[in-house]
C-alpha positions as protocol buffer text, in pm:
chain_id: "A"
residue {
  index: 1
  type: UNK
  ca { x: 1383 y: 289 z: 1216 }
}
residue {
  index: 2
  type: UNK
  ca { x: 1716 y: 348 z: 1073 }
}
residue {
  index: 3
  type: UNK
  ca { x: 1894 y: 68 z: 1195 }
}
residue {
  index: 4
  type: UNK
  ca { x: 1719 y: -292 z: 1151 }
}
residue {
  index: 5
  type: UNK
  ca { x: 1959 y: -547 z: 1242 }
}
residue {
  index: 6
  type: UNK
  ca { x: 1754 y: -766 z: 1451 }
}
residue {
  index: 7
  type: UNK
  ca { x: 1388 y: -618 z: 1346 }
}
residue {
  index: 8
  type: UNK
  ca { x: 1125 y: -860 z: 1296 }
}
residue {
  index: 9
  type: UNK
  ca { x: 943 y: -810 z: 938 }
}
residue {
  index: 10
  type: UNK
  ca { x: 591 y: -1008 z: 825 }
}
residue {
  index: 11
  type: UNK
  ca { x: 595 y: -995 z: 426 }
}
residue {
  index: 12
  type: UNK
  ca { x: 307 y: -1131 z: 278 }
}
residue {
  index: 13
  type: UNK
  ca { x: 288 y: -1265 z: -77 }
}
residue {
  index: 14
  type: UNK
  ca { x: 680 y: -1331 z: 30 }
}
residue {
  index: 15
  type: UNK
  ca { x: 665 y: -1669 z: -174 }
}
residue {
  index: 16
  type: UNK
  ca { x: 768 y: -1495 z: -532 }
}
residue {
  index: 17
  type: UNK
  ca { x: 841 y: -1179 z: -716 }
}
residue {
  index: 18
  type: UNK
  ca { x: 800 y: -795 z: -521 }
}
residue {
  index: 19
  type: UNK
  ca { x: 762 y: -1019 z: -213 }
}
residue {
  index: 20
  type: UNK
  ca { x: 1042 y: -1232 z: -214 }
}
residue {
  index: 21
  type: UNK
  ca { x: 1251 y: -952 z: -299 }
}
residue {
  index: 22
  type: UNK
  ca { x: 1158 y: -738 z: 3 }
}
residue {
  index: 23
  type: UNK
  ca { x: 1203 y: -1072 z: 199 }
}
residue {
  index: 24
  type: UNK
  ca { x: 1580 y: -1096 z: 84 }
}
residue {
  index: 25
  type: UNK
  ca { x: 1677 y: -725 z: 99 }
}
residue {
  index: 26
  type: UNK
  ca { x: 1537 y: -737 z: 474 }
}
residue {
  index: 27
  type: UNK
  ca { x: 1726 y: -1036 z: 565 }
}
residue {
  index: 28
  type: UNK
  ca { x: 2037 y: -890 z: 416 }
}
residue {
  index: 29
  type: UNK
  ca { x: 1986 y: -577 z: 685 }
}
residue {
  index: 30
  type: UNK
  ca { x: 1990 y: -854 z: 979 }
}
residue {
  index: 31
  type: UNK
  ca { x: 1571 y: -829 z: 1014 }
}
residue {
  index: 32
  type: UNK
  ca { x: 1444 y: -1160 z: 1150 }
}
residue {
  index: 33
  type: UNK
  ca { x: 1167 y: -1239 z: 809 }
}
residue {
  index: 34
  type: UNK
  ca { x: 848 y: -1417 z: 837 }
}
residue {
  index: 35
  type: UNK
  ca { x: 767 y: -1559 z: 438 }
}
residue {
  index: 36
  type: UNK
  ca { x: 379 y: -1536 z: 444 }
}
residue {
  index: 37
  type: UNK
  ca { x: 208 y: -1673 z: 132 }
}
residue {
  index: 38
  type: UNK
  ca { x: -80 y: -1836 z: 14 }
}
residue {
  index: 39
  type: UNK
  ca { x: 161 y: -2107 z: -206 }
}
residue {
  index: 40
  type: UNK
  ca { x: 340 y: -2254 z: 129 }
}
residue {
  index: 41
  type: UNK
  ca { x: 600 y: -2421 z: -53 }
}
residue {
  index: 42
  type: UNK
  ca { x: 726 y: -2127 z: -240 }
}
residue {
  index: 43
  type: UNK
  ca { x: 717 y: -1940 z: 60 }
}
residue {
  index: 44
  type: UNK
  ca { x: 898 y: -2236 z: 245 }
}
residue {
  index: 45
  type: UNK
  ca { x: 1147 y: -2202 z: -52 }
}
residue {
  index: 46
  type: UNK
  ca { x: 1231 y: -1876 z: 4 }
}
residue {
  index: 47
  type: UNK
  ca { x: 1261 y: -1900 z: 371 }
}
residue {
  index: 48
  type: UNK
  ca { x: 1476 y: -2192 z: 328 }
}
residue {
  index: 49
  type: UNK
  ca { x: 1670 y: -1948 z: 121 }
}
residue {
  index: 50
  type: UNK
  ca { x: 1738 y: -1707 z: 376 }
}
residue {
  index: 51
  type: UNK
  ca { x: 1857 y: -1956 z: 597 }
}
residue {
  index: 52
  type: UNK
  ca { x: 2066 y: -2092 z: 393 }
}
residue {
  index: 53
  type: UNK
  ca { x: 2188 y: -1742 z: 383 }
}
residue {
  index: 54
  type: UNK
  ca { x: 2278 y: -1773 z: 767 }
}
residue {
  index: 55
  type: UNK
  ca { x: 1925 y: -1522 z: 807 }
}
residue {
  index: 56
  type: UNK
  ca { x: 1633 y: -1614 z: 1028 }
}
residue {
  index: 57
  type: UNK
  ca { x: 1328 y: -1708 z: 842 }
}
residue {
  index: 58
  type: UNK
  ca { x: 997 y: -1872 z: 878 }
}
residue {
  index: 59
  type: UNK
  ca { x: 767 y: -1952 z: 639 }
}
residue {
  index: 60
  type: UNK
  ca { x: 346 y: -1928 z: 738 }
}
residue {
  index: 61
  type: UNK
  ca { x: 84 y: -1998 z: 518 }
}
residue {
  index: 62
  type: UNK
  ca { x: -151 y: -1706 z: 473 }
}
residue {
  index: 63
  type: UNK
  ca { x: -455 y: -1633 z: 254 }
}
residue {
  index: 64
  type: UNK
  ca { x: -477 y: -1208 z: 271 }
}
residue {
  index: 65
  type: UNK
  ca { x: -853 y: -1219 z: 214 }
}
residue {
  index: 66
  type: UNK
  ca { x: -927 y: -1429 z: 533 }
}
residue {
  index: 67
  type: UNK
  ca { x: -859 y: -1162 z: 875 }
}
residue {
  index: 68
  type: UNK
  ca { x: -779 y: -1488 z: 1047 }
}
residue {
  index: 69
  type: UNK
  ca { x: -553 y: -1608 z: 836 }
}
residue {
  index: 70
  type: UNK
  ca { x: -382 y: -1290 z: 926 }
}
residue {
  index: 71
  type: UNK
  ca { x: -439 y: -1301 z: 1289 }
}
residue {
  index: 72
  type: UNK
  ca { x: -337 y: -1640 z: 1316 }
}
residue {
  index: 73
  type: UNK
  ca { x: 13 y: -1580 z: 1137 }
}
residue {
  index: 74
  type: UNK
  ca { x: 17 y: -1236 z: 1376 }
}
residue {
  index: 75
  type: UNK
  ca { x: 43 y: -1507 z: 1671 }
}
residue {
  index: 76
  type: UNK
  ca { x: 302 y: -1711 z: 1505 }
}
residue {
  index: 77
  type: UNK
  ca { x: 471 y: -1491 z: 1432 }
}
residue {
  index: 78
  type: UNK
  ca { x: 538 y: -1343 z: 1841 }
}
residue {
  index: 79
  type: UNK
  ca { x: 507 y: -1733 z: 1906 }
}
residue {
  index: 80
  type: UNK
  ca { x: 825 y: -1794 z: 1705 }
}
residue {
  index: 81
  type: UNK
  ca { x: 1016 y: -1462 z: 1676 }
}
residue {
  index: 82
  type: UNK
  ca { x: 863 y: -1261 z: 2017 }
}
residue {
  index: 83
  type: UNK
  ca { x: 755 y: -987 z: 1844 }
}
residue {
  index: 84
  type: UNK
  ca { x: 697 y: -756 z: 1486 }
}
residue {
  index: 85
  type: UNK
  ca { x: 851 y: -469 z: 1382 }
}
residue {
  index: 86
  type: UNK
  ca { x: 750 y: -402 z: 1032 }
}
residue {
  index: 87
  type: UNK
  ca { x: 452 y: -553 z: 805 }
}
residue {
  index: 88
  type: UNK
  ca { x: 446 y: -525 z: 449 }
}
residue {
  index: 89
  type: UNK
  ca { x: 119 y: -570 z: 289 }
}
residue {
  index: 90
  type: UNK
  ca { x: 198 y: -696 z: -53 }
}
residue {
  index: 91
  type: UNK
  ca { x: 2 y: -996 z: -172 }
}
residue {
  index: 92
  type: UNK
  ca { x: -180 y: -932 z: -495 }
}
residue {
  index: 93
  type: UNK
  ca { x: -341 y: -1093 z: -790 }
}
residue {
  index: 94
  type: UNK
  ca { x: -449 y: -952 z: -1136 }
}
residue {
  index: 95
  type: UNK
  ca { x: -750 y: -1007 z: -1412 }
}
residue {
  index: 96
  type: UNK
  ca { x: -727 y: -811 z: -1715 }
}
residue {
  index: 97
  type: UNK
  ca { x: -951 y: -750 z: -1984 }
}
residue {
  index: 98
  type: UNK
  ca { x: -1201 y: -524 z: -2125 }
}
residue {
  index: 99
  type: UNK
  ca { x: -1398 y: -369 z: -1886 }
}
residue {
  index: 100
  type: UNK
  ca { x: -1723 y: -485 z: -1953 }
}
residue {
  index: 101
  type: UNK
  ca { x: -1625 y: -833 z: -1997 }
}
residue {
  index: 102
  type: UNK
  ca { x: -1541 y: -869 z: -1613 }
}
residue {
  index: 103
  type: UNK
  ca { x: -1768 y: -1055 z: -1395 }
}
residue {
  index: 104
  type: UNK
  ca { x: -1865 y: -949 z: -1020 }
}
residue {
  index: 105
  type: UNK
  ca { x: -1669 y: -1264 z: -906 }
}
residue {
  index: 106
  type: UNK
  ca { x: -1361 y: -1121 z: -1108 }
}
residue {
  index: 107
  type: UNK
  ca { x: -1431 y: -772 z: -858 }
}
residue {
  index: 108
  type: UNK
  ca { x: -1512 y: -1005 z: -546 }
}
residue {
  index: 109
  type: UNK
  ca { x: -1165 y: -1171 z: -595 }
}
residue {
  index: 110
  type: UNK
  ca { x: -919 y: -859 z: -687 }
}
residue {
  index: 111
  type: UNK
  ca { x: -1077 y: -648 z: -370 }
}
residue {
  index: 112
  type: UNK
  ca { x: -1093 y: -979 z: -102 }
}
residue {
  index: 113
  type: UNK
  ca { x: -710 y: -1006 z: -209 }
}
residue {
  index: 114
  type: UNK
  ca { x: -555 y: -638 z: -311 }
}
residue {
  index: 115
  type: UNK
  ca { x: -760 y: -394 z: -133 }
}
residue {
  index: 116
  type: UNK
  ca { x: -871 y: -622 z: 173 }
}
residue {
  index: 117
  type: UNK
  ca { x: -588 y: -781 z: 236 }
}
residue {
  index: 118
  type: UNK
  ca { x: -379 y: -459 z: 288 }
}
residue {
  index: 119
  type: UNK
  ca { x: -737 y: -422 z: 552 }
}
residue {
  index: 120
  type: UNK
  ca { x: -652 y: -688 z: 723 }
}
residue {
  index: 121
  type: UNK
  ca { x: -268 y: -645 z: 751 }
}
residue {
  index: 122
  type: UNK
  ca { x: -298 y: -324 z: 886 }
}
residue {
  index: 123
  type: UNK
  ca { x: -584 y: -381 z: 1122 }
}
residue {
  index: 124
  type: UNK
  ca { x: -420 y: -684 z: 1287 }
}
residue {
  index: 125
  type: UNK
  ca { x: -61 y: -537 z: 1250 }
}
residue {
  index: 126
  type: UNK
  ca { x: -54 y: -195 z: 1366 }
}
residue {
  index: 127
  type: UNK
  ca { x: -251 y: -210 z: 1712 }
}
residue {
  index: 128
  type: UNK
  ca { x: 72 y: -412 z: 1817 }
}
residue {
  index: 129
  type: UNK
  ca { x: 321 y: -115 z: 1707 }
}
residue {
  index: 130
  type: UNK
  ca { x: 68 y: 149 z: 1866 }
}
residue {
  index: 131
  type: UNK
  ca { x: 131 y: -66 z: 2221 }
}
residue {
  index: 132
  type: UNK
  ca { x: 460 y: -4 z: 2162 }
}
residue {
  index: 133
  type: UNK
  ca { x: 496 y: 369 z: 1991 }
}
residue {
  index: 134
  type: UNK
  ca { x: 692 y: 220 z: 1720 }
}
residue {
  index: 135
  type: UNK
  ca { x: 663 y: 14 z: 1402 }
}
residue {
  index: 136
  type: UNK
  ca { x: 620 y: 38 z: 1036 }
}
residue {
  index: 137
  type: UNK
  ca { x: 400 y: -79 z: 738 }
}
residue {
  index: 138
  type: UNK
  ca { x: 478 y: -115 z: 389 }
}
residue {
  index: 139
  type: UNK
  ca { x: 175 y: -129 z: 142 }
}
residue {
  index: 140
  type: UNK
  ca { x: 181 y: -232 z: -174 }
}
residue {
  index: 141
  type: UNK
  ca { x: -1 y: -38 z: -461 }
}
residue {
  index: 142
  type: UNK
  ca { x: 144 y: 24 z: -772 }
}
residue {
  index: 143
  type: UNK
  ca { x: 194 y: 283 z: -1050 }
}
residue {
  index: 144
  type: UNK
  ca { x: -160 y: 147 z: -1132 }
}
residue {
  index: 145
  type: UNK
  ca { x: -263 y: 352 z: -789 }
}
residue {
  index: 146
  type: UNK
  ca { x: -247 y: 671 z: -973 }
}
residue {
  index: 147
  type: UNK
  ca { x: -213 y: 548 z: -1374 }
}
residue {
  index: 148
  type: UNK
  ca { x: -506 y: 340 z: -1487 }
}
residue {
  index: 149
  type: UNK
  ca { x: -511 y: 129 z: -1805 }
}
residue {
  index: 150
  type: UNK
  ca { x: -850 y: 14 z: -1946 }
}
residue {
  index: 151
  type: UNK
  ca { x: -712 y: -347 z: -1984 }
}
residue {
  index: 152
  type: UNK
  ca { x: -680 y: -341 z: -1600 }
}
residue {
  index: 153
  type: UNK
  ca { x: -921 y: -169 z: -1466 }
}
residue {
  index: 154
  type: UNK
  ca { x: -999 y: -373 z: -1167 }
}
residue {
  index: 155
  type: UNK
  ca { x: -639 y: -425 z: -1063 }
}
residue {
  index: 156
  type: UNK
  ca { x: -599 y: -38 z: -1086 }
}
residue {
  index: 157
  type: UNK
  ca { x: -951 y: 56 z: -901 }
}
residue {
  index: 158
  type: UNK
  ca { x: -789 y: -134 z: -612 }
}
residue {
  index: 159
  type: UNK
  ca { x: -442 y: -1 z: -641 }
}
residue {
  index: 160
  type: UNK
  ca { x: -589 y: 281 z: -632 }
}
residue {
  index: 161
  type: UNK
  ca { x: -792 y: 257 z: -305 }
}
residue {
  index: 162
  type: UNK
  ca { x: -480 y: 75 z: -175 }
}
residue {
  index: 163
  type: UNK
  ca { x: -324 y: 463 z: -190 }
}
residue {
  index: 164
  type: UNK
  ca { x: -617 y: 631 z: -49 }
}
residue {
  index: 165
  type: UNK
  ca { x: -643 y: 387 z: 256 }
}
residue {
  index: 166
  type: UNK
  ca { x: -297 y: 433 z: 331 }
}
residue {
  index: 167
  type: UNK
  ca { x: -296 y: 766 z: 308 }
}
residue {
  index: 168
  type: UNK
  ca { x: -575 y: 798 z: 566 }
}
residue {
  index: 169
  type: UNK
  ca { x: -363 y: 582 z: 779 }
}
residue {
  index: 170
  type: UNK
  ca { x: -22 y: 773 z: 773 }
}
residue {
  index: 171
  type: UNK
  ca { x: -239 y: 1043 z: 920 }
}
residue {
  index: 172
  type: UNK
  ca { x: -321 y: 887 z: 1167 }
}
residue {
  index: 173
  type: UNK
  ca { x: -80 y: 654 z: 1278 }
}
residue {
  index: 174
  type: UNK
  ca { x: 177 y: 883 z: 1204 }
}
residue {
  index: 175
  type: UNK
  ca { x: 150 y: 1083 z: 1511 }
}
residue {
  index: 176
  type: UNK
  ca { x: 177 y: 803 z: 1749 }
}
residue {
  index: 177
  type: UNK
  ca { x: 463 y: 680 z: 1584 }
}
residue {
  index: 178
  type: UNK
  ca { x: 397 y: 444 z: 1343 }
}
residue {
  index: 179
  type: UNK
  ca { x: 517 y: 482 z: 993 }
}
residue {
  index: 180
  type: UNK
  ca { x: 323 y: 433 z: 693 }
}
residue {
  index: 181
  type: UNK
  ca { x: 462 y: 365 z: 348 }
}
residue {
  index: 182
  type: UNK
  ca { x: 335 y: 320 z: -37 }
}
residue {
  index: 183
  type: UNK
  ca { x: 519 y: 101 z: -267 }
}
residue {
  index: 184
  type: UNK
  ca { x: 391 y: 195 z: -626 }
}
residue {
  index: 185
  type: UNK
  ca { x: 654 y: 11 z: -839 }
}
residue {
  index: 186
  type: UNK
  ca { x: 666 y: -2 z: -1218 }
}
residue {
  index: 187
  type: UNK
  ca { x: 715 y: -318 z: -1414 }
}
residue {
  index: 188
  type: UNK
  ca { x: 871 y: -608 z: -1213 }
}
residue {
  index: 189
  type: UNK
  ca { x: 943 y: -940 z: -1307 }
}
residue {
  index: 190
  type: UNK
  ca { x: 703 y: -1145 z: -1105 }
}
residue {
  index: 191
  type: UNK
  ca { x: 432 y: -1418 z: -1151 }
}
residue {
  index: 192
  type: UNK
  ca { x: 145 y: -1089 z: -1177 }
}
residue {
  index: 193
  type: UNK
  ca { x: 96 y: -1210 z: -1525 }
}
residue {
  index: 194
  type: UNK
  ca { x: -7 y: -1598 z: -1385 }
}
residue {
  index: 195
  type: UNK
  ca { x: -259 y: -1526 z: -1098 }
}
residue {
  index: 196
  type: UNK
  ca { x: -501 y: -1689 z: -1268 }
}
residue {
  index: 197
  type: UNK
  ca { x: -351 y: -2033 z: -1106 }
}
residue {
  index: 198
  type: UNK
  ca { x: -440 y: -1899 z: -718 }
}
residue {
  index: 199
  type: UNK
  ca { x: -767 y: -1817 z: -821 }
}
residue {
  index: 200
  type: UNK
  ca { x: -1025 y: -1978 z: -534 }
}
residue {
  index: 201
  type: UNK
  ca { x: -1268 y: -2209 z: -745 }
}
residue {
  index: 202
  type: UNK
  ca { x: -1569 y: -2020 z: -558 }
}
residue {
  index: 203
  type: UNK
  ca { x: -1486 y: -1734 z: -769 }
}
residue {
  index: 204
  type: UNK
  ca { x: -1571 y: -1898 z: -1066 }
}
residue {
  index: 205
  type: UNK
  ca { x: -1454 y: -1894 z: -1387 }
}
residue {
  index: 206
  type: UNK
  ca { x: -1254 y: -1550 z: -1488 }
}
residue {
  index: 207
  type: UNK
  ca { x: -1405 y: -1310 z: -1699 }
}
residue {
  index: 208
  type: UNK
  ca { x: -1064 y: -1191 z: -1812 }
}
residue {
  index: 209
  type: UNK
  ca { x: -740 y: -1341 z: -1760 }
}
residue {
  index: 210
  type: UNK
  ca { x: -447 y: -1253 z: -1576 }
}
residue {
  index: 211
  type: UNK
  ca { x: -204 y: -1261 z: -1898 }
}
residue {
  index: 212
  type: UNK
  ca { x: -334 y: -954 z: -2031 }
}
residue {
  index: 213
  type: UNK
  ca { x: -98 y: -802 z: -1817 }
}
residue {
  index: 214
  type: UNK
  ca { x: 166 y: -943 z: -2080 }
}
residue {
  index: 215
  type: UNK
  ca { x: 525 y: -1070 z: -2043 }
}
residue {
  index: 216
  type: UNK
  ca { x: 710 y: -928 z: -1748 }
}
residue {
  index: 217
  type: UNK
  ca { x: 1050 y: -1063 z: -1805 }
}
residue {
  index: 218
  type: UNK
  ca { x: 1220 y: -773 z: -1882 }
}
residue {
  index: 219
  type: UNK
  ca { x: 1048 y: -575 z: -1531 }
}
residue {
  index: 220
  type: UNK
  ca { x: 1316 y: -492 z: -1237 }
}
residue {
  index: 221
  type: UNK
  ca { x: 1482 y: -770 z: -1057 }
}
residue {
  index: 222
  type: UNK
  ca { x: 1245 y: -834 z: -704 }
}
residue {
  index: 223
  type: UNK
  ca { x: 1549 y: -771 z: -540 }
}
residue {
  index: 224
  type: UNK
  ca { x: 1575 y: -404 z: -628 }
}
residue {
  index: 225
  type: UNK
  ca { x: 1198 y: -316 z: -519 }
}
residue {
  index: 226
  type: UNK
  ca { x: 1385 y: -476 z: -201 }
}
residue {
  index: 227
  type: UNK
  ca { x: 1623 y: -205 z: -155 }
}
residue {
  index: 228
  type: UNK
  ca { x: 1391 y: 59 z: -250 }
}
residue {
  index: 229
  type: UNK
  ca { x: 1138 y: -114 z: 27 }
}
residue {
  index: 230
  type: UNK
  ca { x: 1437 y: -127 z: 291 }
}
residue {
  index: 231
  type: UNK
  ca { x: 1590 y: 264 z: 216 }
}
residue {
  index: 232
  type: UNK
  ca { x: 1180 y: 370 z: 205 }
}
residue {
  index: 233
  type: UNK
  ca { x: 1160 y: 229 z: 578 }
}
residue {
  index: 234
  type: UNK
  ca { x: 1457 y: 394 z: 697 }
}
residue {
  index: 235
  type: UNK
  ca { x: 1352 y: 696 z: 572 }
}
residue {
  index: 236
  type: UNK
  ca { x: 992 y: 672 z: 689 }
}
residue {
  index: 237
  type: UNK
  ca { x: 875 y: 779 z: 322 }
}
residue {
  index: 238
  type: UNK
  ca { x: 505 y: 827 z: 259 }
}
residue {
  index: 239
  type: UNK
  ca { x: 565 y: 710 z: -50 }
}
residue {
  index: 240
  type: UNK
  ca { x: 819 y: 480 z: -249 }
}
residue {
  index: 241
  type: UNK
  ca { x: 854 y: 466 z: -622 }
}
residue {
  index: 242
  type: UNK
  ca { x: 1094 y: 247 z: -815 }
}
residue {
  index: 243
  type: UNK
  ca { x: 1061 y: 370 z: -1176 }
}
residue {
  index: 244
  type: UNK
  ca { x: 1143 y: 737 z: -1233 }
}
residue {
  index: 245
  type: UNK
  ca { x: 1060 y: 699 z: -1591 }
}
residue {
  index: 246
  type: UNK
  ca { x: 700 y: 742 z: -1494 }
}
residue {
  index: 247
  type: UNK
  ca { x: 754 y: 1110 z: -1373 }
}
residue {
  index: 248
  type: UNK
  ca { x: 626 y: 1245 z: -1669 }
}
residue {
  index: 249
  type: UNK
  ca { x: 320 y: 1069 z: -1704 }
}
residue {
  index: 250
  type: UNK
  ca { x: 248 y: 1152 z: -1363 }
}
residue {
  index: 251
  type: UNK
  ca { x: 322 y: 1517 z: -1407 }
}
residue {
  index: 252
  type: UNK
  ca { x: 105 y: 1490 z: -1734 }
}
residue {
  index: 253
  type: UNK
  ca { x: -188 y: 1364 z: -1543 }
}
residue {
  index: 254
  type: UNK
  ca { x: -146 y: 1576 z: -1229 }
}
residue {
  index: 255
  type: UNK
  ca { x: -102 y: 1886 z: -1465 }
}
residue {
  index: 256
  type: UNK
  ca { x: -429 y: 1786 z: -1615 }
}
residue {
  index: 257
  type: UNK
  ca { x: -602 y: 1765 z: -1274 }
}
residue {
  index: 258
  type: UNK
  ca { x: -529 y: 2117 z: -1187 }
}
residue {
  index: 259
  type: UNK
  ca { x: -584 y: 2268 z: -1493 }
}
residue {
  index: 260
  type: UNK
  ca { x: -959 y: 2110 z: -1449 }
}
residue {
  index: 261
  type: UNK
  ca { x: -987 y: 2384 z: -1142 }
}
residue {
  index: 262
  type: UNK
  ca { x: -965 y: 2652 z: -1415 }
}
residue {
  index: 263
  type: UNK
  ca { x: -1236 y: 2499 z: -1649 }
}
């Protein structure tokens, strides 16, 4: 997919930060973006955006954790725009806090969004690129996928299961053409650090609290994770990273995996 003037993308969590940038660095290649987020007037403001632009945007309220939520924006979406090209699974929320302190509903909430949500994208998503042969999916994950952090354990244990999923799927969609990719960015200046405020009210109160993921403001611009996201699906890479100054805490911790085999 090396040429995507006139693609049609789905980006959910499009409304703000990783989203929003993947939405503009899409519409700057000519792809045709659907703005899917639970907040329908931010993603309305960024679709606006793009428009305004001279792009082609539309923006669909979404909530990940519900599959038809999802299949109802997969029919808008061919409604409005005929078909999809590319989905990127990237809605997420975050509670931090000491481990113990979390509650189940904390869990119930993080997996229904992170981990299910990514489910539900790629369930709904990627029988309508098999029809065709073609297509690709973008998941997000994180660094958190691979690096955990005891103030976040719950946000990594999905981020984590976000990479194993997807890795199962590349193998298997992969051969009948459909591309398969892992965003695991770094630090990126987003609203992570506020999810508390999308938090359903059947959840309950939060055992920890989103700001434990601290101040963001100095993370990569959304727009750069954009053109990472947009050179990732041209290249059909399995996996794309953002931050290189990770490398050596992930050759640190892979080191220290292997060396385990010698115990």
């Amino acid at each position: 997919m090396e040429n995507l003037d006139g693609r049609v993308a789905v980006v959910t969590g499009g409304g703000s930060g990783i989203g929003s940038g993947i939405c503009r660095a899409l519409a700057g290649e000519g792809v045709k973006v659907v703005v899917s987020d639970i907040d329908d007037a931010a993603a309305a403001q960024i679709a606006d955006s793009i428009r305004g632009d001279g792009g082609t945007a539309i923006a669909v309220r979404t909530d990940v954790s519900q599959r038809a939520d999802v299949e109802a924006l997969a029919r808008r979406t061919i409604a409005e725009l005929g078909r999809v090209d590319i989905v990127c699974n990237n809605a997420g929320v975050l509670v931090g806090g000491p481990i113990l302190e979390t509650t189940e509903d904390d869990w119930q909430w993080l997996l229904s969004v992170n981990m299910m949500g990514v489910v539900h994208g790629s369930q709904v998503f990627a029988p309508l690129f098999l029809e065709r042969g073609e297509g690709h999916i973008v998941n997000t994950a994180s660094v958190g996928g691979f690096l955990s952090f005891s103030t976040l354990a719950i946000y990594c244990a999905t981020k984590y299961a976000v990479v194993g999923y997807s890795e199962a799927l590349h193998m298997e969609l992969a051969p009948r053409g459909v591309g398969v990719s892992i965003l695991c960015p770094g630090m990126v200046r987003t609203n992570l650090s506020t999810s508390d405020r999308s938090r359903p009210a059947h959840f309950g109160d939060a055992g920890g609290s989103s700001k434990e993921l601290g101040d963001l403001s100095q993370g990569m611009e959304p727009i750069e994770v954009g053109g990472h996201v947009v050179r990732g699906i041209k290249a059909n890479a399995p996996f794309i990273f953002t931050h290189s100054d990770f490398r050596g805490m992930f050759q640190q911790k892979f080191d220290g995996v292997l060396s385990a085999f010698g115990a």
